[in-house]
N, C-alpha and C positions, 0 to 999 in steps of 0.2 A: 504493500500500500504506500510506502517510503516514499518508493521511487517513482508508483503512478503520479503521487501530488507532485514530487519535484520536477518528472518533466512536464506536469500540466503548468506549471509556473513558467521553467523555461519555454514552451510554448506562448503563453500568456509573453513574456517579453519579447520573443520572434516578432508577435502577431502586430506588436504597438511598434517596433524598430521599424518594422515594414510597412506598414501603414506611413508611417510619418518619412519613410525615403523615398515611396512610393508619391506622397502630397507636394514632397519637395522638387520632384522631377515635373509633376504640374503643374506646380507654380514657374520652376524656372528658375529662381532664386531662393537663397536663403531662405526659411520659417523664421519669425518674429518669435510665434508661441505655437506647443500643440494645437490649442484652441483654435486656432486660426484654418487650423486643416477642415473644420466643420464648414467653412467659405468655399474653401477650394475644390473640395469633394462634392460639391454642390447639391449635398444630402445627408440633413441633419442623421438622419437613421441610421448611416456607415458611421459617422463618429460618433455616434452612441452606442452601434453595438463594438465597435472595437475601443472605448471605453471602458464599458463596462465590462467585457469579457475579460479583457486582457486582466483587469480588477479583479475580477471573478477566479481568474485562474490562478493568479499569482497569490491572493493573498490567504490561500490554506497552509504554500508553506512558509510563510511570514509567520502566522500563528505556530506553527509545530516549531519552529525553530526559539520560541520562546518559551517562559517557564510561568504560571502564576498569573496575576491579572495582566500581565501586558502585553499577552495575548490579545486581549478586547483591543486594544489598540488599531489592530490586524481588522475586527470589524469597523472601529471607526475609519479607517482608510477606505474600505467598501465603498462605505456608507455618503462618504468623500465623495468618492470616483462617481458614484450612482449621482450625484446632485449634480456632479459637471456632466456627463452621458445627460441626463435629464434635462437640461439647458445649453445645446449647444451653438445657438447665435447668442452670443454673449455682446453681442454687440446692440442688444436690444433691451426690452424688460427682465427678460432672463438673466440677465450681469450679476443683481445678487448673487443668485442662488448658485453659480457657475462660478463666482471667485470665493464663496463662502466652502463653497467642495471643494476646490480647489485647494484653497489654505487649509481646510480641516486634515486633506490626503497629504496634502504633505507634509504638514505639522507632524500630525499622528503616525505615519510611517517613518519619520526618520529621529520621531520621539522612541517607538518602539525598538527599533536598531539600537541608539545608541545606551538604552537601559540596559540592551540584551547584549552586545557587543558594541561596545563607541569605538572599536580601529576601523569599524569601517566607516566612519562619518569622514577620514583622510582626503576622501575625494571632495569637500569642501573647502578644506583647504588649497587642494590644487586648483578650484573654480578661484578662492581667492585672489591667490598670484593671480593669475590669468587676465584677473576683473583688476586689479591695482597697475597694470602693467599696460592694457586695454582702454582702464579707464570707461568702461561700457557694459553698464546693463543688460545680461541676454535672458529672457524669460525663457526662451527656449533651451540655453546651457542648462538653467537652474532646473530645468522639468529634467533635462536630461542627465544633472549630476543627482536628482532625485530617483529616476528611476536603474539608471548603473549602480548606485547602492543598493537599492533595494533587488537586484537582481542579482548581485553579487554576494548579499546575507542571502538568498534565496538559494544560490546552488553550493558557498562556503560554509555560513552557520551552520 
């Protein structure tokens, strides 16, 4: 059962990798934010089901890989993921609800990590240099040093 959840998780990261080089090649240029792929794909429905799946799959072994309440964490990142899938023109009324998931999933995921193991929070630090040296804001770095973490507790923890 281990290793069913762990490769439905690496799956679950495949499926969002793909998805977002996949949006990037449509667009043509760089992504700003994942969010933005729900523009480009020109169908709210494909970035909410590979929202939430990819949520869906990854975060059973978010939970096994912890010990005790901080597991629930693991559903609050869900719980996250599902409010952004659920609002994905966030460039309308839906903006709450879609940066309120947003920050809950990524709070709560890399809250859970670093209770469970903080060496893998390291990759923050390297976004750091990067942004001090850059001098520039990427929402999109930061999703993406959000989820190489959580991908990395996912097949290491």
């Amino acid at each position: 059962m281990k290793i069913a959840v762990l490769i439905s998780s690496i799956i679950g990261s495949l499926l969002l990798m793909r998805y977002t080089i996949l949006m990037a090649k449509k667009k043509g240029c760089p992504l700003c934010s994942l969010s933005e792929t729900a523009y480009i794909a020109k169908s709210p429905n494909i970035f909410t089901f590979v929202i939430v799946m990819s949520a869906f799959l990854m975060t059973p072994q978010m939970i096994i890989n912890t010990s005790g309440w901080v597991g629930f964490l693991g559903i609050v990142f869900l719980f996250g993921m599902m409010m952004v899938g659920a609002s994905p023109h966030y460039r309308t009324i839906g903006r709450a609800l879609h940066m309120i998931g947003a920050f809950t999933a990524a709070i709560s995921s890399q809250l859970l990590i670093g209770l469970t193991d903080y060496r893998f929070l390291v990759f923050w630090v390297i976004y750091g240099i990067i942004y001090l040296i850059r001098r520039k804001r990427s929402v999109l770095w930061e999703e993406g040093v959000c989820f190489t973490i959580i991908t990395t507790f996912n097949i290491l923890g």
